[in-house]
PQR file with spaces between the fields and no chain letter, atoms N, CA, C, O and H, PARSE charges and radii, in Angstrom:
ATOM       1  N    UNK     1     161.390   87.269  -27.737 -0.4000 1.5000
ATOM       2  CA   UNK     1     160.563   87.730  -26.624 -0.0000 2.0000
ATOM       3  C    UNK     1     161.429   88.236  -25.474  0.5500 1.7000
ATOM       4  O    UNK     1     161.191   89.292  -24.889 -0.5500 1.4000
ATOM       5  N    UNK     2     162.354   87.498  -25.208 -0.4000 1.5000
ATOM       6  CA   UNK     2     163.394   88.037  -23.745 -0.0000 2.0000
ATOM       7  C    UNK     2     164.155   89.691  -24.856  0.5500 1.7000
ATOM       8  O    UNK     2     163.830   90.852  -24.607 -0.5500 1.4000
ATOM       9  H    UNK     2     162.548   86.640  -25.684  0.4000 1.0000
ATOM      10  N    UNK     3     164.646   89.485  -25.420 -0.4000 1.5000
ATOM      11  CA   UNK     3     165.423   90.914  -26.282 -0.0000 2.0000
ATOM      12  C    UNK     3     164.207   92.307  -25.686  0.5500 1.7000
ATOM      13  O    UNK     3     164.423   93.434  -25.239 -0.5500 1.4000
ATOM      14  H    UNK     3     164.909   88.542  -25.623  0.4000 1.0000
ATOM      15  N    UNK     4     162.614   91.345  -26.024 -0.4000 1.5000
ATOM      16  CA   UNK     4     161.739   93.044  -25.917 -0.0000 2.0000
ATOM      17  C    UNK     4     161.784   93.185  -24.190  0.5500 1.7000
ATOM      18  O    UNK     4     161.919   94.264  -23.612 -0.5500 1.4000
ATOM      19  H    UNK     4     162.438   90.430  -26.387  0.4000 1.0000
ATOM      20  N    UNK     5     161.651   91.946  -23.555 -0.4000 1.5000
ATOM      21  CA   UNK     5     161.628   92.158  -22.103 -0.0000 2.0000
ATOM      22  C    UNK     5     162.966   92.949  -21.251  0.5500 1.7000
ATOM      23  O    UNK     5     163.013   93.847  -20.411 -0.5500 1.4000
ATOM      24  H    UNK     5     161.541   91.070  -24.025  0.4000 1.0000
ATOM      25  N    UNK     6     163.700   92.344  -21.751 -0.4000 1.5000
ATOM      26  CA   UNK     6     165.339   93.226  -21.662 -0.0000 2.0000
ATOM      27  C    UNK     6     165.158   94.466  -21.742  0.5500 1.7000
ATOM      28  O    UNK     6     165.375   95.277  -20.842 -0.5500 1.4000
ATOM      29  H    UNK     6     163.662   91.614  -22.433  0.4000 1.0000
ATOM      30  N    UNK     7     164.592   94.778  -23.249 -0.4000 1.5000
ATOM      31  CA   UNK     7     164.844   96.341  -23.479 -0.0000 2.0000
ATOM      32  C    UNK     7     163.496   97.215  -22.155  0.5500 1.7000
ATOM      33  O    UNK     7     163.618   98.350  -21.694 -0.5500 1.4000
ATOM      34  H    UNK     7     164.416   94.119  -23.980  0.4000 1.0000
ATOM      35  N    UNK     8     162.376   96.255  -21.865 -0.4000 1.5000
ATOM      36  CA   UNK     8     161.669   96.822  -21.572 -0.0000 2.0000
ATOM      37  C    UNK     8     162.279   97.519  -20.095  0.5500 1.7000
ATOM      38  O    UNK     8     162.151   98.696  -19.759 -0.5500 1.4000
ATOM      39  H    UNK     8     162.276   95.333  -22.240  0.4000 1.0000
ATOM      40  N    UNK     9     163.043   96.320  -19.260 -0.4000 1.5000
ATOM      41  CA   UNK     9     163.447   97.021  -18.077 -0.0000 2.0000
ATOM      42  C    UNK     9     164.753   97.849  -18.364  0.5500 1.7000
ATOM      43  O    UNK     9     165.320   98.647  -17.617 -0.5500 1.4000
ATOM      44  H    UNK     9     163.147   95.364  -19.533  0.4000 1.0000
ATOM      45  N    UNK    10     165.070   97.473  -19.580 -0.4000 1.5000
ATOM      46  CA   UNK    10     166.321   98.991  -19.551 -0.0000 2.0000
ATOM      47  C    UNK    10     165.603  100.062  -19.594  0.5500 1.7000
ATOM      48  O    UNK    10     166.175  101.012  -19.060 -0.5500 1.4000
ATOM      49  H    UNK    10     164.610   96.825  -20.187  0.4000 1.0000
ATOM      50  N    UNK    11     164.691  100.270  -19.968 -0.4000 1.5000
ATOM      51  CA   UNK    11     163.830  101.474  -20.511 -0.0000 2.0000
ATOM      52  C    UNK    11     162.869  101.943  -19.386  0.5500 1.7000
ATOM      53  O    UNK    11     162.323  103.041  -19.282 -0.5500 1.4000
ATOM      54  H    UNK    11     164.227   99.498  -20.402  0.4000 1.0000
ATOM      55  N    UNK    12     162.802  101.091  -18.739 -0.4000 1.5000
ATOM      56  CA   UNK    12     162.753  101.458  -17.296 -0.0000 2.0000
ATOM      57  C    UNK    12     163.393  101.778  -15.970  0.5500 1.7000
ATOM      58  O    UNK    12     162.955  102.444  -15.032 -0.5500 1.4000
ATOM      59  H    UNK    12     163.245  100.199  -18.823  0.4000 1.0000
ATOM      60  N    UNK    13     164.485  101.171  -16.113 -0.4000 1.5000
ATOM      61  CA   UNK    13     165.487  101.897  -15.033 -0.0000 2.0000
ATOM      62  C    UNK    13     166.244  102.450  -15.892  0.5500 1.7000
ATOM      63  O    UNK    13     167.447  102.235  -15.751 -0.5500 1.4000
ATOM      64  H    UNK    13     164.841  100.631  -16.875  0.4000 1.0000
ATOM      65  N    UNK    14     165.698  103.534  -17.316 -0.4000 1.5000
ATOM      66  CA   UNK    14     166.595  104.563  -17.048 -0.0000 2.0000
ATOM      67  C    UNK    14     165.884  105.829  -17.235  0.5500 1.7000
ATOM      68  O    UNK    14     166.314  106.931  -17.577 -0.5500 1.4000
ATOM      69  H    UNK    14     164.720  103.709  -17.431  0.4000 1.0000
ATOM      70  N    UNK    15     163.765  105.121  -16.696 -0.4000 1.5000
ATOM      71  CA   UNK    15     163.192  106.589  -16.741 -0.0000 2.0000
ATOM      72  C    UNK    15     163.104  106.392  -15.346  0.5500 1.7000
ATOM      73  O    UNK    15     162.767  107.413  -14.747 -0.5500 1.4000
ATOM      74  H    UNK    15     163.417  104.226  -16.418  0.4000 1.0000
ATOM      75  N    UNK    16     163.356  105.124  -14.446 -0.4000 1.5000
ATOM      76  CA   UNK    16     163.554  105.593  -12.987 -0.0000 2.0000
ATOM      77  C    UNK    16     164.686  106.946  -12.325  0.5500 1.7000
ATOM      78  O    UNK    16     164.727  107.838  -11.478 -0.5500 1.4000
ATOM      79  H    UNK    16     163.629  104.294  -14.932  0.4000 1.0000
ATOM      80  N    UNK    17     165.698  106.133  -13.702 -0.4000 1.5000
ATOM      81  CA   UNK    17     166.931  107.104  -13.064 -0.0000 2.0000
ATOM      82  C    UNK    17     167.017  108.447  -13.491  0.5500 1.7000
ATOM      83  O    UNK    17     167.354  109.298  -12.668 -0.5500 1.4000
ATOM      84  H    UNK    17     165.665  105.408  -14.390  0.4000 1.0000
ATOM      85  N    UNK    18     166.779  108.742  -14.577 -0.4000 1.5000
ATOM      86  CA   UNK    18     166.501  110.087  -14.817 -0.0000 2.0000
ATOM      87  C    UNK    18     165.436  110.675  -14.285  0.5500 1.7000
ATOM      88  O    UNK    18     165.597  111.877  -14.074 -0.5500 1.4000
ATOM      89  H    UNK    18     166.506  108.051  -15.246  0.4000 1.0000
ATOM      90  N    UNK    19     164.167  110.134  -13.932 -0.4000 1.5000
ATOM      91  CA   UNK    19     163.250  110.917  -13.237 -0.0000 2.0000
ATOM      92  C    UNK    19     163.836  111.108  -11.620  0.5500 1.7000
ATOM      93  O    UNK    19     163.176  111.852  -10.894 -0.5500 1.4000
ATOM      94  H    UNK    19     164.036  109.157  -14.104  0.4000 1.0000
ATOM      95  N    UNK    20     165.151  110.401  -11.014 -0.4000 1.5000
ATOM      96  CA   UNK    20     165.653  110.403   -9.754 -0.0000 2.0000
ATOM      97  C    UNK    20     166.553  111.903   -9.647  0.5500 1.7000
ATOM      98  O    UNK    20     166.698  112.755   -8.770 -0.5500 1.4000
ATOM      99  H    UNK    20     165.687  109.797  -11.604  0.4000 1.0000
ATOM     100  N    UNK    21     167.091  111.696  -11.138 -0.4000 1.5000
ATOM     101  CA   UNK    21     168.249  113.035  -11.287 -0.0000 2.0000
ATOM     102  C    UNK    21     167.645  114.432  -11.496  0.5500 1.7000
ATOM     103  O    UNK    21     168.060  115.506  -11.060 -0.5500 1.4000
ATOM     104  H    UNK    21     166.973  111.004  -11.850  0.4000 1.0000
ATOM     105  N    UNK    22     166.309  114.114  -12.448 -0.4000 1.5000
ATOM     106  CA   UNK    22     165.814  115.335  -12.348 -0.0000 2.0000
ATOM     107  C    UNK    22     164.885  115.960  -10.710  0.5500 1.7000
ATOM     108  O    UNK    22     165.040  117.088  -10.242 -0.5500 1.4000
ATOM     109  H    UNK    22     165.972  113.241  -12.802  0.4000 1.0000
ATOM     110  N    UNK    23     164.059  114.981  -10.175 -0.4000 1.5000
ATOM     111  CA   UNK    23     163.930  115.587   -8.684 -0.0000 2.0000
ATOM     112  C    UNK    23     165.050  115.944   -7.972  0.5500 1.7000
ATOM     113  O    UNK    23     164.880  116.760   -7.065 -0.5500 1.4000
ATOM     114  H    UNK    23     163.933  114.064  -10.555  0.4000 1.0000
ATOM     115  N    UNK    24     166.259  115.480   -8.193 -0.4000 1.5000
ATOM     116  CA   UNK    24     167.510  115.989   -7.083 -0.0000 2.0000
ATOM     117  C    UNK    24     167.980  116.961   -7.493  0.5500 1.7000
ATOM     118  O    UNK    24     168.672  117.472   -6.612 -0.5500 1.4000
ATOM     119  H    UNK    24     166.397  114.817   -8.929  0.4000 1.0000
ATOM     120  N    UNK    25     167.984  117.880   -8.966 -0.4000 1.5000
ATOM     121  CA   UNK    25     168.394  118.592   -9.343 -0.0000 2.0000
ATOM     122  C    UNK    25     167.436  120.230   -9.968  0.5500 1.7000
ATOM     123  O    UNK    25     167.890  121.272  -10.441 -0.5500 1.4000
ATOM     124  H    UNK    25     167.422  117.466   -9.682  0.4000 1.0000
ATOM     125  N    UNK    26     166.147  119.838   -9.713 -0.4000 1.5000
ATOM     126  CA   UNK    26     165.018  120.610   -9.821 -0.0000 2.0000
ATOM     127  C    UNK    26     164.911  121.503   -8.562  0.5500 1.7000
ATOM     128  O    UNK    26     165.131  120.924   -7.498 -0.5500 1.4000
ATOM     129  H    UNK    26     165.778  118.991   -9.329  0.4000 1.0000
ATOM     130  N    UNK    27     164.650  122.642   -8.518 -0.4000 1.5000
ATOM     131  CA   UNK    27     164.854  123.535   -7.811 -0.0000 2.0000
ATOM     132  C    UNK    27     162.989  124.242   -7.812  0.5500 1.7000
ATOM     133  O    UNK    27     162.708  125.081   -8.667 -0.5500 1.4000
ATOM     134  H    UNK    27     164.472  123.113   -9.382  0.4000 1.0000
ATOM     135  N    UNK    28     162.197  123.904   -7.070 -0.4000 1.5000
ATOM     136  CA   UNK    28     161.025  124.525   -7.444 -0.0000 2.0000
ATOM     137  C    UNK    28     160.706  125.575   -6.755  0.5500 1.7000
ATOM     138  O    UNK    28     160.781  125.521   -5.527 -0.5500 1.4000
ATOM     139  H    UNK    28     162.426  123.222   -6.375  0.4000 1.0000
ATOM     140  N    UNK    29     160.278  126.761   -7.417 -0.4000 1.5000
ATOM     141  CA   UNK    29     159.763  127.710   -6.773 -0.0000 2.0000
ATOM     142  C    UNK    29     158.729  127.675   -5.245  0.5500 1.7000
ATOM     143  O    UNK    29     157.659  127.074   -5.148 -0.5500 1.4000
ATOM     144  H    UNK    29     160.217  126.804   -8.415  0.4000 1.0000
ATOM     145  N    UNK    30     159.211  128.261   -4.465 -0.4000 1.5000
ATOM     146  CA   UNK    30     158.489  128.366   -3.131 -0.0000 2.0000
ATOM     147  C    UNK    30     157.092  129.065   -3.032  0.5500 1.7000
ATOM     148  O    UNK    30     157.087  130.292   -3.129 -0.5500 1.4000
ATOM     149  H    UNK    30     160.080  128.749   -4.544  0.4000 1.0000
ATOM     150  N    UNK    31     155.977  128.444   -2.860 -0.4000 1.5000
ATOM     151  CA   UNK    31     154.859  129.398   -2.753 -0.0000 2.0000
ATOM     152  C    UNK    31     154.505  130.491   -2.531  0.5500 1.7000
ATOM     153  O    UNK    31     154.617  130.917   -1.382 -0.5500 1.4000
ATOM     154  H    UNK    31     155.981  127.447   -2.782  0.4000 1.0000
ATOM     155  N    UNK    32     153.907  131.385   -3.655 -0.4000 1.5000
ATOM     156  CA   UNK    32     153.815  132.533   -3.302 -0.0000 2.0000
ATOM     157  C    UNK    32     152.463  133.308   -2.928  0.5500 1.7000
ATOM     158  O    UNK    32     152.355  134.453   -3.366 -0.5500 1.4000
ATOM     159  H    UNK    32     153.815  131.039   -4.589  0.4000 1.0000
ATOM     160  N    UNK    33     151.729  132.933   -2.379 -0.4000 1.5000
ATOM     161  CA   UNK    33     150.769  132.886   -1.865 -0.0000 2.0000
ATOM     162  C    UNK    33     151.127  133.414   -0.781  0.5500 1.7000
ATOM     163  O    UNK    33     152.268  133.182   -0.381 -0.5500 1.4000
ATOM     164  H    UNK    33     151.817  132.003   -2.023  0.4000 1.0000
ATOM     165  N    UNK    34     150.201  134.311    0.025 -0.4000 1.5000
ATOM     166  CA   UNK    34     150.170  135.234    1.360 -0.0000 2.0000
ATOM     167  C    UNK    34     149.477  134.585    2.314  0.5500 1.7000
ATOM     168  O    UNK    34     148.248  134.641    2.292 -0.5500 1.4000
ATOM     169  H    UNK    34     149.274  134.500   -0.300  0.4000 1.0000
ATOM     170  N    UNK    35     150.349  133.655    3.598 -0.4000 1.5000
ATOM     171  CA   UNK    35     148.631  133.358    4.199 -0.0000 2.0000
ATOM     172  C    UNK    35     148.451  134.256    5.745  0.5500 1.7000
ATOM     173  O    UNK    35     149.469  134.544    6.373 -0.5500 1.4000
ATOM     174  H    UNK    35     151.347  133.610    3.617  0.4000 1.0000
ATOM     175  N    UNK    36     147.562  134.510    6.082 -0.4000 1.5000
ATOM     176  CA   UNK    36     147.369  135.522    7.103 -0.0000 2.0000
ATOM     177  C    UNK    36     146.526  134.733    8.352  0.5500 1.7000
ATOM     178  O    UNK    36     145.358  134.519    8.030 -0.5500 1.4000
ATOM     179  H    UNK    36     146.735  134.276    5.572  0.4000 1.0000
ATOM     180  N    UNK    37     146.874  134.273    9.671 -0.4000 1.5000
ATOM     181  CA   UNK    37     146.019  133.906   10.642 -0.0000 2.0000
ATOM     182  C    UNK    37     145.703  134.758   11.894  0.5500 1.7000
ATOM     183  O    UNK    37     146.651  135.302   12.460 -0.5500 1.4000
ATOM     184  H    UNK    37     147.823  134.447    9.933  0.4000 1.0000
ATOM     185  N    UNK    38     144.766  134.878   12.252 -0.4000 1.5000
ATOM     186  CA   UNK    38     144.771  135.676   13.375 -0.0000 2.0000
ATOM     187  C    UNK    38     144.577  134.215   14.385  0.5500 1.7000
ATOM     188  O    UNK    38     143.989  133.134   14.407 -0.5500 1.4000
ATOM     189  H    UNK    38     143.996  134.436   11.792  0.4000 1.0000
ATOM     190  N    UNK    39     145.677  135.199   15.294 -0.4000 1.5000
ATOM     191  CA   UNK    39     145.915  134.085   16.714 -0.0000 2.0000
ATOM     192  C    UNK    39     144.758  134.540   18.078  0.5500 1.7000
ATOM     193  O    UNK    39     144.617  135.728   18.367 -0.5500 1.4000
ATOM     194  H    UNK    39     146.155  136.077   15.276  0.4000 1.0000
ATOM     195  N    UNK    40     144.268  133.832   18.560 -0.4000 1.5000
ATOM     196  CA   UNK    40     143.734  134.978   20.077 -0.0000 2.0000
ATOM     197  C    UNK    40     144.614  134.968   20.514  0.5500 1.7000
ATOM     198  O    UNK    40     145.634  134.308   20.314 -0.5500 1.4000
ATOM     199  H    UNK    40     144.383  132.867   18.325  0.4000 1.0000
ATOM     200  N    UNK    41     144.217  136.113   21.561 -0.4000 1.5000
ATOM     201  CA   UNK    41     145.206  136.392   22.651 -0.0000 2.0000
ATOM     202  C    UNK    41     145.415  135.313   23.512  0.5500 1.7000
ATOM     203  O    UNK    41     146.573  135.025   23.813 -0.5500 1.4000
ATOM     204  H    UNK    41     143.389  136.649   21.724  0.4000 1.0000
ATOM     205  N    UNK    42     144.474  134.668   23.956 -0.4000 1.5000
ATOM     206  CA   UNK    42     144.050  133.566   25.122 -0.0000 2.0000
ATOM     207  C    UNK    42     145.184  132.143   24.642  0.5500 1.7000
ATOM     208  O    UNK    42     145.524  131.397   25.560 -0.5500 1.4000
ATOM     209  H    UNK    42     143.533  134.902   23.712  0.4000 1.0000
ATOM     210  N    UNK    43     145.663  131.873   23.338 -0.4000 1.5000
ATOM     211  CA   UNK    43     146.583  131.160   22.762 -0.0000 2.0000
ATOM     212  C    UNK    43     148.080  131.421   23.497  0.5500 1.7000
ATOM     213  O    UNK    43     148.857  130.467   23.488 -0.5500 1.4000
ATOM     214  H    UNK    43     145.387  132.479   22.592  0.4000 1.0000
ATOM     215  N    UNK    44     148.471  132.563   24.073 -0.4000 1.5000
ATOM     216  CA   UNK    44     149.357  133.522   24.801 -0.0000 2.0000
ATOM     217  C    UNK    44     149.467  133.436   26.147  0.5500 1.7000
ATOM     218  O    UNK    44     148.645  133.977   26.888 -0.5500 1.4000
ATOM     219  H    UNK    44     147.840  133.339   24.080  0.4000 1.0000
ATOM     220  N    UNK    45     150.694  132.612   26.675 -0.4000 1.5000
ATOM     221  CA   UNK    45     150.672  133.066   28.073 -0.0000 2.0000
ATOM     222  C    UNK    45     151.306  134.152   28.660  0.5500 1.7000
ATOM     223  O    UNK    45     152.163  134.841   28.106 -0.5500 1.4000
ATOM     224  H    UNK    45     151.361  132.172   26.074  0.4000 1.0000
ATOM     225  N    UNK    46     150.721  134.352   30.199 -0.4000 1.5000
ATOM     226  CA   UNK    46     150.723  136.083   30.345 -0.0000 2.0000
ATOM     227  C    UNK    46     151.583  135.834   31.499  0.5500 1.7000
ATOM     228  O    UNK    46     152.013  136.777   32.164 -0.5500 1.4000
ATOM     229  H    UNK    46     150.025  133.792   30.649  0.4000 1.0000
């Protein structure tokens, strides 16, 4: 029973750690989506 518990947290800190290496090393595309706001003028000091 301890051998499966063992393996269980190896098998877990090493999808912690690889899921750590792959966010630090993942590069994700920046949104490309257009967004457009119109400001008033009155937002503007004169």
């Amino acid at each position: 029973m301890s051998k499966i518990a063992g393996l269980l947290v190896v098998l877990l800190l090493a999808v912690i750690v690889g899921g750590g290496l792959f966010l630090s090393t993942w590069d994700p595309p920046p949104p490309s989506a257009k967004i457009e706001k119109v400001v008033p003028d009155a937002r503007f000091p004169r």
